[in-house]
Every structure is written in structure tokens, then in C-alpha cells.
C-alpha positions in Angstrom: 45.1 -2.7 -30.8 46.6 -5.2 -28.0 45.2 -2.7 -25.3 42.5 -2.6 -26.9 41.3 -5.8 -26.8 42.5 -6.6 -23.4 40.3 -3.4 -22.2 37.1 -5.7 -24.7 37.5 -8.8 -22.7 38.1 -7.2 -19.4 34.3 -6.1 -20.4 32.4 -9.9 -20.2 32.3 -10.8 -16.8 30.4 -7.5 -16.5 28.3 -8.6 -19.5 27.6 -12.0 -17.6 26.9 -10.7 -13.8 24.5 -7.6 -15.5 20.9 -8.6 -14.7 21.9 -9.6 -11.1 19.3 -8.8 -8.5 19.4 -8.7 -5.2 15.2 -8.1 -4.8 13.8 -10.6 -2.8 11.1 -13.0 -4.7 7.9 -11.1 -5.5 4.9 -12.9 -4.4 1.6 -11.2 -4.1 0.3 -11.5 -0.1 -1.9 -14.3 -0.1 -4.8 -14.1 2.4 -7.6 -16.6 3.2 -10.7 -15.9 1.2 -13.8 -17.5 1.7 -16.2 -19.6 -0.8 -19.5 -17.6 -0.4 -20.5 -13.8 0.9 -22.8 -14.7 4.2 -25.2 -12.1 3.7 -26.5 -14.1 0.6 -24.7 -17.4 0.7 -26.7 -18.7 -2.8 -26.1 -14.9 -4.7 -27.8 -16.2 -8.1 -29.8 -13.6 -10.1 -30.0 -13.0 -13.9 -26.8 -11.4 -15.8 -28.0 -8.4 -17.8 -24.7 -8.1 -18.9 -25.6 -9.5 -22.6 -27.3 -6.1 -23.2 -25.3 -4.1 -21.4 -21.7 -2.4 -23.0 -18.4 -3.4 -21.1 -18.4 -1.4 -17.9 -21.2 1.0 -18.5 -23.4 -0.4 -15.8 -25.4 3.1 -15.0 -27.5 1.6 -18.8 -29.6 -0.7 -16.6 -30.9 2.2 -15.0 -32.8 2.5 -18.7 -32.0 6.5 -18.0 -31.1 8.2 -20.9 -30.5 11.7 -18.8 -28.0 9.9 -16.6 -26.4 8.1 -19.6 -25.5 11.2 -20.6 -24.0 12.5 -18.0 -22.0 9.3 -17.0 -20.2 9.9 -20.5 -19.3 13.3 -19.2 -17.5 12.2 -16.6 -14.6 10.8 -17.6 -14.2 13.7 -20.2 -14.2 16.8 -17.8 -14.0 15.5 -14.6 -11.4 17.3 -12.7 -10.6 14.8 -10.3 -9.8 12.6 -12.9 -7.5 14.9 -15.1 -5.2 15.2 -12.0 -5.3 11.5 -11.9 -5.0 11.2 -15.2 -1.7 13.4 -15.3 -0.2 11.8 -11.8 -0.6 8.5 -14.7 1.5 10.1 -17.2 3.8 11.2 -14.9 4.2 7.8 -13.7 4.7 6.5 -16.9 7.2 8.9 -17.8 9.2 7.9 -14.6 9.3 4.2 -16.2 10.9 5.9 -19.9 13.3 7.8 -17.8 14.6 4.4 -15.6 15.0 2.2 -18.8 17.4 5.2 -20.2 19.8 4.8 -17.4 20.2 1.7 -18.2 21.7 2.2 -21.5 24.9 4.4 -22.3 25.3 7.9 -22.7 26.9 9.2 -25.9 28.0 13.4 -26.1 29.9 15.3 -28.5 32.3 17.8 -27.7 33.6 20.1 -30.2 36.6 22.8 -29.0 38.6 25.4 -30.9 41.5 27.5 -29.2 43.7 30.3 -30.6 46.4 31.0 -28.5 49.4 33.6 -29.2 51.9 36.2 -27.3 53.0 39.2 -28.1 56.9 40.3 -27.7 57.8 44.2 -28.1 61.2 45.1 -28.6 63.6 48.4 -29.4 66.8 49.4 -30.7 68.4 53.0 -30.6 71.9 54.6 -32.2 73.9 58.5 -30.6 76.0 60.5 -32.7 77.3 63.8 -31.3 74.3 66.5 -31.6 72.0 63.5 -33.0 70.0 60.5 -31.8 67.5 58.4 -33.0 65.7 55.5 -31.8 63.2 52.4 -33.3 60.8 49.7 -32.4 59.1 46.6 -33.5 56.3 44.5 -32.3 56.5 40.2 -32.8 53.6 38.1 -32.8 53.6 34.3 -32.6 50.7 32.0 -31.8 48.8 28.5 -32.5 45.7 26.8 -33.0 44.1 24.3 -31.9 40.4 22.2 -32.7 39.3 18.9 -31.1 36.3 17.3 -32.4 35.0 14.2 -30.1 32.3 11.5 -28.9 32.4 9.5 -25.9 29.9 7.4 -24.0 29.6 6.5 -20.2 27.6 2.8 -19.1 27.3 1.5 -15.9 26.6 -2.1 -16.2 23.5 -3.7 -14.2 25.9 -5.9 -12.0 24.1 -5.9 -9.1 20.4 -5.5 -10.4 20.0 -1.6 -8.9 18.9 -0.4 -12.5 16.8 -3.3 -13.4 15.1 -2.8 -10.2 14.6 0.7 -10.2 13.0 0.4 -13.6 10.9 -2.4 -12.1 9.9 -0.5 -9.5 8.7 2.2 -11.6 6.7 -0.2 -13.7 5.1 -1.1 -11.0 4.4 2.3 -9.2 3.3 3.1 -13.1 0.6 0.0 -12.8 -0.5 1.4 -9.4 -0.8 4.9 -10.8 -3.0 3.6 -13.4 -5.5 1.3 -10.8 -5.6 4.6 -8.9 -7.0 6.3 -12.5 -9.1 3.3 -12.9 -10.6 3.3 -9.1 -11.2 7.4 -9.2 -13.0 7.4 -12.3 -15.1 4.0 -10.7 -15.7 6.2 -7.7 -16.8 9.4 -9.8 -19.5 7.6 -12.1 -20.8 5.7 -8.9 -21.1 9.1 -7.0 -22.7 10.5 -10.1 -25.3 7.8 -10.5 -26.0 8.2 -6.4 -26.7 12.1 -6.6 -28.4 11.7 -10.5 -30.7 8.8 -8.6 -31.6 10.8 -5.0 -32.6 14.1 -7.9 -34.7 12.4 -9.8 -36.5 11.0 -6.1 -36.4 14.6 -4.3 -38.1 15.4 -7.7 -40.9 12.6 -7.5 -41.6 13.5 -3.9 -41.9 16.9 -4.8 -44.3 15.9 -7.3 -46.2 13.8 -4.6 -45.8 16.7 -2.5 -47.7 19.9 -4.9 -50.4 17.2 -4.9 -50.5 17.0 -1.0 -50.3 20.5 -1.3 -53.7 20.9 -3.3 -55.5 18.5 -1.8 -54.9 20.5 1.7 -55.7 23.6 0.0 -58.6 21.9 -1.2 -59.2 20.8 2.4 -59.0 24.2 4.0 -61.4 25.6 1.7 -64.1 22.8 2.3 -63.1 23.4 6.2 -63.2 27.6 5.6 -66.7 27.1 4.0 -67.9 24.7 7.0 -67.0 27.3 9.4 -68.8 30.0 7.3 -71.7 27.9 7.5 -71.6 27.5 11.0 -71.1 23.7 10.8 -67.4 23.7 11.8 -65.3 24.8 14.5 -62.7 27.6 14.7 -59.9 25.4 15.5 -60.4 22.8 12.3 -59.6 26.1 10.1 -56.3 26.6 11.9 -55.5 22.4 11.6 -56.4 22.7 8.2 -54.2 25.9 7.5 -51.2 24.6 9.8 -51.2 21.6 7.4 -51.3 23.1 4.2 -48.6 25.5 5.6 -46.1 22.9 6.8 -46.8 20.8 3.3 -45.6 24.0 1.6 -42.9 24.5 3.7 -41.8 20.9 3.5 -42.1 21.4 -0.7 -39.9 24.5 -0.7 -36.9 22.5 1.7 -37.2 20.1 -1.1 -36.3 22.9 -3.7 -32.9 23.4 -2.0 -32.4 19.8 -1.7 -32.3 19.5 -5.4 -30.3 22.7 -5.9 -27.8 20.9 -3.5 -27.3 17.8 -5.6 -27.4 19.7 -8.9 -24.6 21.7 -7.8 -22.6 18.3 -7.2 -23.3 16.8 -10.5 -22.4 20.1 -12.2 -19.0 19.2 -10.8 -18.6 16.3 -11.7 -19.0 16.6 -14.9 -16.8 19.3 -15.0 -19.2 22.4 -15.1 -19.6 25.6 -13.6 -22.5 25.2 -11.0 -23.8 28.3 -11.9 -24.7 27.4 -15.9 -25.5 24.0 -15.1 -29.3 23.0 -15.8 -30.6 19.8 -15.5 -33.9 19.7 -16.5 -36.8 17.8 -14.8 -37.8 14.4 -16.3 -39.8 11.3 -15.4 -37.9 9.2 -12.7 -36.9 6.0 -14.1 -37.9 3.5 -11.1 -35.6 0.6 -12.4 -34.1 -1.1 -10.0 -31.5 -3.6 -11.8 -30.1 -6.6 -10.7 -26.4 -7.0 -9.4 -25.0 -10.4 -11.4 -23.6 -12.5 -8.7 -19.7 -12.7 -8.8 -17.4 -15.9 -7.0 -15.7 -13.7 -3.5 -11.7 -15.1 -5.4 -13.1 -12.9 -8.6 -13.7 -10.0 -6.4 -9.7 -9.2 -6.1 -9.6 -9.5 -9.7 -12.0 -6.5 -10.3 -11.6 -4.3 -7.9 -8.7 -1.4 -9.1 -7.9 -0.3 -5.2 -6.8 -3.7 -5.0 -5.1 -4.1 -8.3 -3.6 -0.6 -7.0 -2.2 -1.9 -3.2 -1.2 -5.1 -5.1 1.3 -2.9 -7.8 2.5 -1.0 -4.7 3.6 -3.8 -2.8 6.0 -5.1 -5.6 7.2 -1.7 -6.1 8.3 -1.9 -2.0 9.9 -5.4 -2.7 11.9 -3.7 -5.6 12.7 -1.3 -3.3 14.6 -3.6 -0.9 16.7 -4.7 -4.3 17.8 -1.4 -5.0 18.9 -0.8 -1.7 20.9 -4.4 -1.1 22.8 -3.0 -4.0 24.5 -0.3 -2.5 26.4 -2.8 0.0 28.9 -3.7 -3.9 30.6 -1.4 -5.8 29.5 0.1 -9.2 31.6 0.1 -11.7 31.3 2.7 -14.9 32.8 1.9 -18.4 33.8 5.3 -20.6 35.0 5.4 -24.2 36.1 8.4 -25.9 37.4 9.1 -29.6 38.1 12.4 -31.5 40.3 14.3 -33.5 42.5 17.1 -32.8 44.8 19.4 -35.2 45.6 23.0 -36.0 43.6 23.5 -38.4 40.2 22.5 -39.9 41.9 20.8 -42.9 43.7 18.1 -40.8 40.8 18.0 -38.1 39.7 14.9 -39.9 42.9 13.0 -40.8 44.0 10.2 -39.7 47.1 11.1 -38.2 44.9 13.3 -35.5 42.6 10.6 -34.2 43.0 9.9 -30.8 40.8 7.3 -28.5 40.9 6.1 -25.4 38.8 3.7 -23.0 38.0 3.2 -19.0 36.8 1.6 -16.5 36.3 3.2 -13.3 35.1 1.8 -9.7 33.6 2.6 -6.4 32.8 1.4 -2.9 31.8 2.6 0.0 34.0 0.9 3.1 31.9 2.4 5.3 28.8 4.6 6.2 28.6 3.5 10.1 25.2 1.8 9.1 23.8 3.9 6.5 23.1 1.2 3.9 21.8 -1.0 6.3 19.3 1.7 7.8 17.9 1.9 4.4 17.5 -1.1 3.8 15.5 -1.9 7.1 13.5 1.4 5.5 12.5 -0.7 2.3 11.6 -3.6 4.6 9.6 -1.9 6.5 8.2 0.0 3.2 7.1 -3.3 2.0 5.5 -4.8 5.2 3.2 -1.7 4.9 2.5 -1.8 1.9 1.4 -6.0 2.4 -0.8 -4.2 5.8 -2.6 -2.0 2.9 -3.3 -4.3 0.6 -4.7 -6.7 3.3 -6.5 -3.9 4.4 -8.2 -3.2 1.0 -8.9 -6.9 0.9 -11.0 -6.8 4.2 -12.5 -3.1 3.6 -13.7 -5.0 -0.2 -15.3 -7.7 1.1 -17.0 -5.5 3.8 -18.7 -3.1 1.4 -19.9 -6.0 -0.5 -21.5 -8.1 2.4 -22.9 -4.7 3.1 -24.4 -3.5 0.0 -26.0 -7.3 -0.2 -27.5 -7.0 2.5 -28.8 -3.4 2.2 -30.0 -5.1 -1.5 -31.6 -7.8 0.2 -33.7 -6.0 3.4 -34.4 -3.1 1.3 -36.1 -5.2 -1.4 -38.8 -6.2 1.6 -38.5 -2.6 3.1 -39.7 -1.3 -0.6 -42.4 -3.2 -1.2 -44.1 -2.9 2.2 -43.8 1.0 1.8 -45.7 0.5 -1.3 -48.4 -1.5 0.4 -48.3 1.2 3.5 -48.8 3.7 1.0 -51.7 2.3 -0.7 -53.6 1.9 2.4 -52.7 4.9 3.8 -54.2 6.9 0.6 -57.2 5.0 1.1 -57.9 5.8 4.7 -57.1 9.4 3.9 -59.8 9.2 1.5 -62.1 7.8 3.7 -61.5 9.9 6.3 -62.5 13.3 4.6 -65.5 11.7 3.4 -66.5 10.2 6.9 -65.4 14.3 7.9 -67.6 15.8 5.0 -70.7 13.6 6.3 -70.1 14.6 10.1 -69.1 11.5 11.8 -65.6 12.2 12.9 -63.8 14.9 13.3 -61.5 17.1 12.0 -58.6 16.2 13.8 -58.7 12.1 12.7 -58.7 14.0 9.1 -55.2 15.5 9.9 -53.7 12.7 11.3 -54.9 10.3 8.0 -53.5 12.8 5.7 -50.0 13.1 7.5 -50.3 9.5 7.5 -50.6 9.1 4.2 -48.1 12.1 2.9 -45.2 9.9 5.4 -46.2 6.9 3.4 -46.1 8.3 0.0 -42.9 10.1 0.3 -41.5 6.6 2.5 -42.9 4.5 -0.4 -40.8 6.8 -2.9 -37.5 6.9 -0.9 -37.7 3.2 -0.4 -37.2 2.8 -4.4 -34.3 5.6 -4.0 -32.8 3.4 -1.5 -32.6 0.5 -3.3 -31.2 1.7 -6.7 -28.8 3.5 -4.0 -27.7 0.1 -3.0 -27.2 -1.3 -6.7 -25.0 1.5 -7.5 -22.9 1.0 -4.4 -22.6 -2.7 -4.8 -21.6 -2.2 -8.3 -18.9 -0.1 -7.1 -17.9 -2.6 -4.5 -17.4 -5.8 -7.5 -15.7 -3.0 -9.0 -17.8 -1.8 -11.9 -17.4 -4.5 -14.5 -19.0 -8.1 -13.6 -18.3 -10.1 -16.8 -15.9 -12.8 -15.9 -11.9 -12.5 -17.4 -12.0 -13.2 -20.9 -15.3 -12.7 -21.6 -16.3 -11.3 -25.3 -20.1 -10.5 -24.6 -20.2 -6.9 -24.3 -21.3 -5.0 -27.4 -18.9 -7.5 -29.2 -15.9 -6.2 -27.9 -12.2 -7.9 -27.3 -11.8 -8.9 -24.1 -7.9 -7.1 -23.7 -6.8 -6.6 -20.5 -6.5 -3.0 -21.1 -10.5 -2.8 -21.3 -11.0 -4.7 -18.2 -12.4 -2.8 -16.4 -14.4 -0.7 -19.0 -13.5 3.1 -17.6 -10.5 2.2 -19.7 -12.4 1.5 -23.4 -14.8 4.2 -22.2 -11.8 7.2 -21.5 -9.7 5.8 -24.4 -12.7 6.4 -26.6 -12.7 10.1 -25.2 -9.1 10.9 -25.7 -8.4 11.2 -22.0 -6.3 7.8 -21.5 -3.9 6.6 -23.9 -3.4 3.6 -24.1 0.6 2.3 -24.0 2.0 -0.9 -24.6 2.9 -1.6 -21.0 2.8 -4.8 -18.5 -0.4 -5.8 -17.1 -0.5 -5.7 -13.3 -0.4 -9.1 -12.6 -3.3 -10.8 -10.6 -3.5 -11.2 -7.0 -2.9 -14.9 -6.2 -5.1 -15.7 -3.1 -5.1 -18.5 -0.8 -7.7 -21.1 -1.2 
């Protein structure tokens, strides 16, 4: 019992130092962030998040269709389910790192049977007579040992604690990764569902060019008839009905194209995919304005390089470590006897306990090359965060100012347009009467088809740029804490929405975990 307790004590000075670590401070990179975007200095327009659930920005398209499909996305989308696994895998990574830090108990059961074997002979002569005989001896033992014993290597120098922080944090990265592909997947659905739905209105505006040229070759083919109109304003005539058609067929594959890409998204075979035709909602919503600090809060690529960079800092820990020795503690009690009876007495218990040690002297620079590596892990991983920081703030100033310019560029299309269809209709009627000829007609109604379909794409444009500079705020505008949406709690695991909105679906489950914590930015 005296050893025993010396062995106990030896024990608290590696109680006290566990939970060292040798991991440098970990402080997000600050950078230098500036109090307006320039491209709109004064970025004040109406929040329609009141109406609007958490995250599911593609509603203010007022689009059932593409509602739909958005909520297909995060269900079947490939893409995602291999992000969703490289998640769990991450996660389990974090289980497996807080088990080494506790001890590991096994039981060992044994059972022997040893013996030898001893022939011997004896033999007596009498004159005319002999005999002789033999006999066999056996003689052997048993033995069983029944035992547990555990193994823990105390935390001394912070290696385990920052191995398990590192995979919390690789874990947290894992999961802004989930967050950011599933951001980029809905925002590339809602670009190809919006650019369908225009090839489809042009196409509409096109089968009515298309009629009203057939309409006009006939008038022209009847002029000729009659003697009234020359050779050559049949073959303008059929040349433009002809190149209207072909331009309406090009549209056909167009829309073939970008059905096929939705079908993938949402995690269907192209080839039984059908999405019907249906009016094209022209909604063009407003972006609520968000402060350029917030924009690090909301973006998951930069929640992502954020997690990363503490992982690299934990790194640097783990390696520091190797330069002391690690020490393991083993304990160990069983029971041994000959037999199964006395297995269990008392008399057969035996126990024992260690402590064992170990240090490298010397690696001719080993330890320290690896540690240089995690130094220069980390500095890369602050050069990529940075870098998502700048590449952030450059979509956004350039979706604004698409949003802004393309606002003007829509609505003189529109006003092009409507002039255009006017001196299209003027000009076959100045044609019918005989004042100008045919040739002014076809350059009025090409005129006017380049307006129409300009007028049309100017509207696809501009939703293009509200779904892009969603995805550049990072999905989700309402402001940390907020309760608004659909009367939902404002966790931190449903901020961004993707999260609520694949939880709901089954494909993310939620864990207790750590948050990733915010970047801190520099005034």
C-alpha cells in the first residue's frame, strides 16, 4: 500500500502541468475595412426580409416553379452530399481526438495447460525365458489469468488539447465549406432557372416576329403577283423570315442547355427531367443594404478561411510539443490461479502500476523543420483568408454596380423597344401605301426584333445581378440576432439559413458543437 501511494502522488504534478500549451495566441487576422462600398456609397433600399423566411432569398423572385426547385437542392444535390459527408468526416475526426485524450482500459483473459510426458521400462532373464514391461507418466499444470489495465498519457505539454482543437476547428471549416457550396448551388440554380424562363420569353417574342414576317412575305409574294413589287423584296422578305426561324430554333437548344444544368442540380437524371414552360416572373427584388464589417460575418468562405487559420495556429502547438518528453501512466490488475475456482480469490490478485517516459535527444533538426512547416502553414492560411476578404468585397462592389447601371440600361431598352415596335408599324404601312420601300421595312423590323429581345435580356440581367449580389452578402441579410424571419430563433446554427433549410431535409444534423467564432476586423 506504501508503493502505492507514493506511485498516487508521483501522479499530481502531471495532473497540475496537463492543459499546458505551447500554441501561440489565436487571433483572427485583422485587416482594414472600410465604412461604405464606393459603388453606392448611401446603399439604402427597403428590407423585404419581414416577408421573406430566414435565408430563402430565391421567394422574392415571387416564382413558385423556382421555389420549388431551390428546395430540391439541398436534398439531392450531389455536390453537396460529398460536402455533406467531407462534414461528417470532419466531425468524426473531432470524436476520435477527444478519445486520446482519455485512458484506455482492455481486458485480457489467458488460460494455459501445460504437461510432459515421461516413458519408461523395466525387463527380467531367466535361462530359456525373458520378459520385459513398460509404463507411461504424465504430469502437468494449469494456469488462467484474468486482467484489466489502462494506459493515459497526460496533456503536459498541450499536444492533445491542441490536436483536438485543431480538429474543432478544421470541423468548423468543414461545415462553412457545406454552408458556402450549398450558397453557391441555390445561387447557380436561381441564375440558370432566371436566363430559362428569359430564353423562353424571347422565344415567345420571337414566334411572333416569326408571324408577322410570314405575314410580311405573303403581303410582299401577293405584291409581286400583282406586279406592284419587285423580285428582290420577295427574297428580303423570305431571308428575314428565314433567319427569325433560324434564330427561334438556336433558342431551342439554348433552353435544352440550361435545363440539363438544373436537372443536375437538383439531383436528376437530365434525360427525365421536364420543366415545363410558365409565365416569366419579371420581379426584380431589392438587395437590403448591409454595413461592409457585417459582410465578414455572413459570408461562409470567410467563416471557412477564418476556422482554417486557427486550425494552422494549433498546428504550431502540436508541433512545439515534440521538443519535451511524453510521459505515459499504465495500471494493470488481475487474477491468476490454477484453476477457475481460485481465479477469483483473493490470494491470486495481483496489480501493478507505471510510469514510463520518452525524449528525443536528437533528430539533427527534425522538430524544428516541422515546426517552421506549421509556421509557414499558418502564414498561408492568414494570405487566404485575406484573400477571401478582398475577393468578398470585390464581388460585392461589382454586383452593385452591375445593380445600379443595369437599372438605367433596363429601362431604356424598354423605351428603345417601344419605339422601335412603333416605327416597325409605321414602316409596313408607309410600305403597303407605296412610299418607301421594301428595304427601310427590313431594317425597322430587325430594329425592332434587337429591341424586343434587348428589352427582355435587360430584365434577365438585372435579376442576374440580384442573385449574384445575394450570393456575395452571403445569402442571409438579417442582422445577428435578428428574430424576424417566419418567427424563427435566431441560433447561430440557423445563421445562415441553408442550415434550418437542410436540417429540415434531414441532410445536416445538427451537433452540439462550438460556433466558429467571428472575425474581428480592424476599424
Amino acid at each position: 500500500m506504501k508503493r502505492k501511494c507514493v506511485v498516487t502522488l508521483a501522479l499530481v504534478p502531471a495532473l497540475v502541468l496537463s492543459g499546458c500549451s505551447f500554441a501561440p495566441t489565436s487571433r483572427p487576422p485583422t485587416m482594414a475595412i472600410p465604412a461604405s462600398f464606393k459603388e453606392v456609397p448611401n446603399w439604402t433600399v427597403a428590407a423585404p426580409s419581414d416577408t421573406v423566411g430566414r435565408g430563402e432569398w430565391w421567394t422574392l423572385f415571387k416564382d413558385d416553379a423556382l421555389d420549388a426547385l431551390e428546395r430540391r437542392v439541398v436534398v439531392s444535390n450531389q455536390t453537396l452530399a460529398a460536402a455533406k459527408a467531407s462534414y461528417d468526416q470532419a466531425r468524426a475526426m473531432v470524436r476520435e481526438q477527444r478519445a486520446a485524450a482519455l485512458p484506455t482500459v482492455s481486458l485480457q483473459g489467458k488460460a494455459n495447460d501445460a504437461g510432459t510426458f515421461v516413458k519408461s521400462t523395466t525387463s527380467s532373464s531367466s535361462v530359456g525365458s525373458g520378459s520385459a514391461s513398460g509404463s507411461a507418466v504424465t504430469s502437468g499444470s494449469n494456469a488462467l489469468s484474468l486482467g484489466i489495465g489502462a494506459t493515459w498519457e497526460p496533456d503536459l505539454w498541450g499536444q492533445i488539447g491542441n490536436t483536438i482543437s485543431q480538429a474543432k476547428a478544421q470541423a468548423q471549416a468543414s461545415q462553412g465549406d457545406l454552408l458556402n457550396a450549398t450558397l453557391a448551388a441555390q445561387g447557380e440554380l436561381a441564375l440558370d432557372y432566371v436566363q430559362l424562363r428569359g430564353i423562353e420569353a424571347q422565344k415567345i417574342a420571337l414566334d411572333q416576329t416569326v408571324a408577322d414576317y410570314a405575314r410580311a412575305l405573303a403581303i410582299t409574294t401577293n405584291l409581286y403577283n400583282a406586279g406592284v413589287s419587285a423580285r428582290s423584296d420577295v427574297l428580303q422578305a423570305e431571308s428575314a423570315l428565314r433567319s427569325a426561324r433560324a434564330d427561334a430554333a438556336d433558342l431551342v437548344r439554348q433552353r435544352a442547355i440550361l435545363e440539363h444544368a438544373i436537372a443536375v442540380l437538383v439531383g436528376d437524371n437530365p434525360s427525365t427531367f421536364t420543366l415545363p414552360a410558365a409565365p416569366w416572373s419579371r420581379a426584380v427584388p431589392d438587395v437590403p443594404s448591409i454595413l461592409p464589417a457585417t459582410l465578414l460575418q455572413r459570408r461562409p468562405d470567410i467563416a471557412s478561411a477564418e476556422r482554417r487559420v486557427a486550425a494552422s495556429n494549433a498546428a504550431i502547438g502540436i508541433e512545439r510539443a515534440a521538443f519535451f518528453p511524453s510521459i505515459s501512466l499504465t495500471g494493470q490488475a488481475g487474477s491468476e490461479a490454477s484453476g477457475l475456482g481460485a481465479l477469483f480469490d483473493a490470494a491470486s490478485t495481483v496489480w501493478s502500476l507505471g510510469v514510463t517516459g520518452l525524449l528525443t535527444l536528437l533528430d539533427f533538426g527534425g522538430r524544428s523543420a516541422r515546426v517552421d512547416q506549421a509556421r509557414a502553414s499558418y502564414a498561408g492560411a492568414v494570405a487566404n483568408y485575406r484573400q477571401a476578404v478582398l475577393t468578398a468585397f470585390q464581388q460585392v462592389e461589382d454586383q452593385l454596380a452591375a445593380t445600379t447601371v443595369l437599372r438605367t440600361v433596363s429601362e431604356e431598352r424598354t423605351a428603345a423597344a417601344t419605339a422601335a415596335n412603333r416605327s416597325e408599324q409605321i414602316a409596313q404601312n408607309q410600305y403597303r401605301a407605296g412610299q418607301i420601300a421594301y428595304s427601310s421595312v427590313i431594317v425597322a423590323q430587325t430594329t425592332a426584333l434587337s429591341a424586343r429581345t434587348g428589352e427582355i435580356q435587360a430584365v434577365v440581367n438585372r435579376q442576374t445581378a440580384a442573385v449574384s449580389l445575394i450570393q456575395a452578402i452571403g445569402g442571409n441579410w438579417l442582422p445577428a440576432g435578428s428574430d424576424e424571419a417566419a418567427g424563427q430563433p435566431a441560433t447561430p446554427e440557423d445563421d445562415p439559413a441553408t442550415i434550418a433549410a437542410a436540417a429540415e431535409a434531414k441532410l445536416i444534423e445538427r451537433p452540439p458543437r462550438e460556433e466558429p467564432r467571428a472575425p474581428k476586423v480592424a476599424p
